[in-house]
C-alpha positions, -999 to +999 in steps of 0.1 A: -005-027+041-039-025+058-033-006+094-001+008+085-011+043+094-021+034+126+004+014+133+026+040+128+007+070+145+031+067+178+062+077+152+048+101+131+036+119+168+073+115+179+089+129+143+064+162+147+082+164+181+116+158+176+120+155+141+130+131+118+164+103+118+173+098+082+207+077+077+224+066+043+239+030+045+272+023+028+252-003+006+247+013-024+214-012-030+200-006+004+207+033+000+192+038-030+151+020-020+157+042+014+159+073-006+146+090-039+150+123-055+119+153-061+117+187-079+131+197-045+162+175-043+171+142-025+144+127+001+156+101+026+134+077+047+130+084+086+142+051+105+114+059+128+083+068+111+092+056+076+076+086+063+098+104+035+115+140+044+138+164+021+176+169+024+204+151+027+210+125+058+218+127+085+239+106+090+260+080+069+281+047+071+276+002+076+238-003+082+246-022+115+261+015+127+227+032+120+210+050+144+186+031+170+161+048+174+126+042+197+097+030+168+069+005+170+066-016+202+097+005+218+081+039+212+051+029+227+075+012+261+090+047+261+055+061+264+045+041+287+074+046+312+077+084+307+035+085+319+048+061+350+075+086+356+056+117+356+029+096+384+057+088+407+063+123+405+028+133+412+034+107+438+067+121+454+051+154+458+018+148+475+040+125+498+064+156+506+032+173+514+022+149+537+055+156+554+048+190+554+015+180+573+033+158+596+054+183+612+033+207+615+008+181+632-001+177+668-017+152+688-048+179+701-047+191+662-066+162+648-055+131+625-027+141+598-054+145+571-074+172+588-041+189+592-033+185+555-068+197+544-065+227+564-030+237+553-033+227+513-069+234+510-061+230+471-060+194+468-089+193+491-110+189+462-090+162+444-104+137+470-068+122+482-072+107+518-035+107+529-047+089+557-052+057+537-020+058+519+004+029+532+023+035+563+002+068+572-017+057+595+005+039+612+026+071+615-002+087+629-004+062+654+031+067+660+029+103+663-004+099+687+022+075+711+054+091+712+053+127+696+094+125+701+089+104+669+078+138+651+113+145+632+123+109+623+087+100+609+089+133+590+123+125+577+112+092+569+087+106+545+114+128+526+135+097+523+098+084+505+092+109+486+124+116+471+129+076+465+096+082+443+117+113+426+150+091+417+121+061+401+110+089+379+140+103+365+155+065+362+120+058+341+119+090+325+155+089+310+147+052+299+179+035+317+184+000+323+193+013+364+161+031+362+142+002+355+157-022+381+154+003+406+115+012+399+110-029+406+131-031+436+118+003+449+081-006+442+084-046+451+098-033+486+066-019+495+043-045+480+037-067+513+027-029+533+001-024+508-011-058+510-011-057+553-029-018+542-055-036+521-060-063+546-074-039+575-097-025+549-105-019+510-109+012+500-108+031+464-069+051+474-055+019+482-068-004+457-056+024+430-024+026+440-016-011+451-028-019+413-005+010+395+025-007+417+021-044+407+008-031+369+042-014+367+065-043+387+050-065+360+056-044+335+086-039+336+096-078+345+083-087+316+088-060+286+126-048+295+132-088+301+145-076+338+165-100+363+172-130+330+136-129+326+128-139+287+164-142+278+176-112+303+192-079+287+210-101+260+174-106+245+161-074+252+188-059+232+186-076+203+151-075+200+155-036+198+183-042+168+158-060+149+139-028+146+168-016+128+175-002+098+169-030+074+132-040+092+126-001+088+134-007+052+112-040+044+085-025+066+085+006+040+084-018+012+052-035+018+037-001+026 
């Protein structure tokens, strides 16, 4: 089939990885064109690259029992969350720095960002301007009124950044919580960036006001969140048709 190995290329990436899912139906039809025999023994198919691999299965039993496993448009959603996840950890931990810079700030010390240039002079150079990240500067304004305010804004920004840590081990892990809490938990600050972008465009917060509605959209729409597209019910069973028997007809025409 032209395109197959391409098509493919996400699995095959993913077997090298973690190895291969072979699984012998109780069909005695449907075992026998998902597996063969070599000079070297029995070879079974790999639900999730196709790709043929020695031994015996790993598994056995009905074909609706078979292993689900990530392949084709799933894989490549799994991907896609896991690089989301590892951001909003990249995220959580530049905003626990800018904690770090807000309580060791001080109204005659400067603005928050000269504070965090001068203590974490190495991500001076990656050319992050705290001070444009939503709800910084109004901190800083905060600060510069009532410097009281010092422990509850810094607070404030742990409760941030570790609200960015839980969206990327709910992502990461791939969990139904994990996505409905990366909408809410993203969504919630939607209307700040907007009111950020309003007072002035600049590159920081177009980026990350376009990651945050790329990913809320996402995520509406591919994991079929809140009834959208038929709700979980379709999502589920949109993952079972890349079961075992699609594996096997896929193989066929390959």
């Amino acid at each position: 089939m032209p395109g197959s190995k391409d098509h493919n290329r996400w699995e095959l990436w993913t077997c090298a990885r973690r190895g291969h899912i072979t699984y012998a139906p109780d069909d005695e039809a449907l075992a026998q064109r998902l597996s063969g025999t070599t000079g070297l023994g029995e070879v079974w198919r790999c639900l999730r690259c196709g790709d043929f691999t020695a031994g015996p299965p790993r598994g056995h039993g009905p074909a609706e029992d078979a292993p689900l496993v990530m392949r084709g448009k799933a894989l490549r959603q799994a991907i896609i969350l896991r690089a989301l996840a590892v951001e909003r950890w990249i995220r959580a931990v530049l905003i626990a720095l800018v904690a770090l810079a807000v309580w060791k700030f001080h109204g005659a010390q400067g603005s928050i960002q000269s504070t965090f240039d001068r203590d974490l002079p190495l991500l001076r150079s990656s050319g992050i301007k705290v001070d444009q990240m939503t709800l910084i500067h109004e901190f800083e304004r905060a600060l510069a009124a009532k410097p009281s305010t010092l422990v509850l804004l810094t607070l404030a920004l742990v409760a941030y950044a570790l609200l960015e840590l839980v969206e990327g081990v709910g992502l990461w892990l791939l969990t139904r919580w994990g996505e409905y809490f990366a909408v809410v938990a993203t969504s919630v600050f939607l209307p700040l960036e907007v009111y950020d972008l309003s007072r002035g465009v600049t590159l920081t917060r177009v980026v990350t006001f376009g990651i945050n509605v790329a990913a809320v959209l996402y995520l509406l729409v591919s994991k079929r969140l809140f009834g959208l597209r038929g709700g979980r019910r379709a999502y589920d069973e949109e993952r079972r048709g890349e079961q075992l028997l699609d594996v096997e007809r896929a193989a066929a025409e390959i």
